[in-house]
C-alpha positions in Angstrom: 103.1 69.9 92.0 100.4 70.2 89.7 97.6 72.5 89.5 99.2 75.2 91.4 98.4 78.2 89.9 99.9 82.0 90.0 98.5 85.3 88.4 100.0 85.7 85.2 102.4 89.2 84.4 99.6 90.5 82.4 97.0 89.6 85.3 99.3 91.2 88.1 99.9 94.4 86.2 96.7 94.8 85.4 95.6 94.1 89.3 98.3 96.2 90.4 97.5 99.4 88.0 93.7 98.8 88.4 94.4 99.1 92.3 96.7 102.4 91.5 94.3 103.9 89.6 91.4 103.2 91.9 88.9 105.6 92.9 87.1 105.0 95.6 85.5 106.0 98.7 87.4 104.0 101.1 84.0 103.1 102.7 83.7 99.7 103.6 79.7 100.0 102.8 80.8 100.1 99.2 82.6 97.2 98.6 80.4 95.6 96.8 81.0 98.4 94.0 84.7 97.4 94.1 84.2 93.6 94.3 81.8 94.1 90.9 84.9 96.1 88.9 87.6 93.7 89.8 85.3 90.4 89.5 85.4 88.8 93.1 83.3 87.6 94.6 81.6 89.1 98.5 81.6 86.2 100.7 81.0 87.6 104.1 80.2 91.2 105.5 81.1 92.8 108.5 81.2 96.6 109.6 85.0 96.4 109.9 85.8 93.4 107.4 84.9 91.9 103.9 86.0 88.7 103.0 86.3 88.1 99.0 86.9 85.4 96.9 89.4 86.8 94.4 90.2 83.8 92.3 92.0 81.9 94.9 89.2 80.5 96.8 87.1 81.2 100.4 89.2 84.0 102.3 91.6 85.0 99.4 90.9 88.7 99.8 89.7 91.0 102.4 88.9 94.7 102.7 89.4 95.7 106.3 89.1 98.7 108.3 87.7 100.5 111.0 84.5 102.3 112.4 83.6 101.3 108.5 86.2 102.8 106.8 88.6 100.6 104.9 92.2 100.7 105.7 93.4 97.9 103.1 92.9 95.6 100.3 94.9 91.7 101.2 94.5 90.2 97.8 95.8 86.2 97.2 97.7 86.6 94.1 99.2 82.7 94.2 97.3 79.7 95.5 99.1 77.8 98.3 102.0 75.9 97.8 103.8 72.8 99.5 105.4 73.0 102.3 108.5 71.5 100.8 112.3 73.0 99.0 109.5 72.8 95.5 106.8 74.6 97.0 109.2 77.7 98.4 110.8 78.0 95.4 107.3 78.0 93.3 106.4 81.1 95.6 109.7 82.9 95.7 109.8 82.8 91.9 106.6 84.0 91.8 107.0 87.1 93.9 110.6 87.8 91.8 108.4 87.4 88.7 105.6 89.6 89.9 108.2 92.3 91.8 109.7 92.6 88.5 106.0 92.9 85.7 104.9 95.5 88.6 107.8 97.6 88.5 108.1 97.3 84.5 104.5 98.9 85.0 104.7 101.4 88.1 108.4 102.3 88.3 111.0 101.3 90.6 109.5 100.4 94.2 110.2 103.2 97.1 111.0 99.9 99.5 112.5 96.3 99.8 111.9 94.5 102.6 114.1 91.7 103.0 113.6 88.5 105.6 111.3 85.7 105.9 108.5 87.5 105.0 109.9 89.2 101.8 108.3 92.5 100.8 108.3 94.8 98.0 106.5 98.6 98.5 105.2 101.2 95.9 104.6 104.4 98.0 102.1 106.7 96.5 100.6 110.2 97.9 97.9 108.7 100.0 98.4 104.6 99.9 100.7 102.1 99.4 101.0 99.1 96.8 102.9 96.1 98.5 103.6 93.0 97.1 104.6 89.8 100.1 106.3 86.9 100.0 104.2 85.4 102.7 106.4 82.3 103.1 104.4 80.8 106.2 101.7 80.7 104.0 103.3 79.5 101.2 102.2 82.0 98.9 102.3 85.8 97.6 100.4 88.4 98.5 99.0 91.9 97.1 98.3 94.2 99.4 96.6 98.3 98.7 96.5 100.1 102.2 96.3 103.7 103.2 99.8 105.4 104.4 98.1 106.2 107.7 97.2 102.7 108.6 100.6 101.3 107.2 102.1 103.6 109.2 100.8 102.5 111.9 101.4 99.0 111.0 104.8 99.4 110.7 105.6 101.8 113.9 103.9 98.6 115.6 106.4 95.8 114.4 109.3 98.8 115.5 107.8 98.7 118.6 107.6 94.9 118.8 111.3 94.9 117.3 112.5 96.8 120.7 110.5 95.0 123.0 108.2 97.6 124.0 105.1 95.6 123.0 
């Protein structure tokens, strides 16, 4: 496959630290501020949602939230691959490549997440740096979200895991 392209170690280290390092007021109302430092571009603007073009094309990225505060940064870090045994293992050796320049960078991750949807976690005080193997999507994923909404994200899929939802 030709022309499929993948954020370099440099580029996802420098993404992934730039996110670490971020300081911000977690209000989606300034997102334009954090679209200008990282270079992407605002496509669409809601009170709850920004979609971004980070480098991937329409809808690579998103800021979302709630009642205007932003809950998480869904960054593109691959384009899309095929759908075939070439295209999976494009992806997968992407997210082994990235899993390994991020944690060369920010130190060993705090959680693996094995499965169809790989996922790799760097817990910090307040948020979370997670890197996906979104393998339904045929690509990889960076993802910065608040503790408190992850949290809630993940007592969600425990629920749906015993039935309960």
């Amino acid at each position: 496959m030709t022309g499929w392209r993948a954020l370099t170690d440099d580029e996802i280290v420098e993404l992934a630290t730039g996110l670490r390092s971020l300081d911000w007021s977690w209000q989606l109302q300034d997102v334009p501020g954090l679209a200008a430092r990282f270079d992407w571009q605002m496509l669409v603007a809601r009170k709850d949602w920004v979609m971004l073009d980070c480098g991937f094309g329409l809808s690579s990225g998103a800021v979302t939230g709630l009642d205007g505060v932003a809950e998480s940064i869904k960054l593109k870090v691959t384009d899309s691959a095929s759908e075939d045994a070439s295209g999976r293992a494009m992806v997968r050796d992407a997210f082994a490549r990235m899993t390994d320049a991020i944690t060369g960078a920010l130190g060993e991750p705090t959680a693996r997440i094995p499965g169809e949807t790989a996922e790799i976690r760097w817990a910090f005080p307040e948020t979370t740096l997670r890197l996906k193997n979104l393998s339904l999507a045929h690509t990889v994923q960076l993802m910065y979200q608040t503790n408190a909404s992850l949290a809630a994200f993940d007592r969600s899929i425990e629920f749906e895991q015993q039935g309960l939802i």
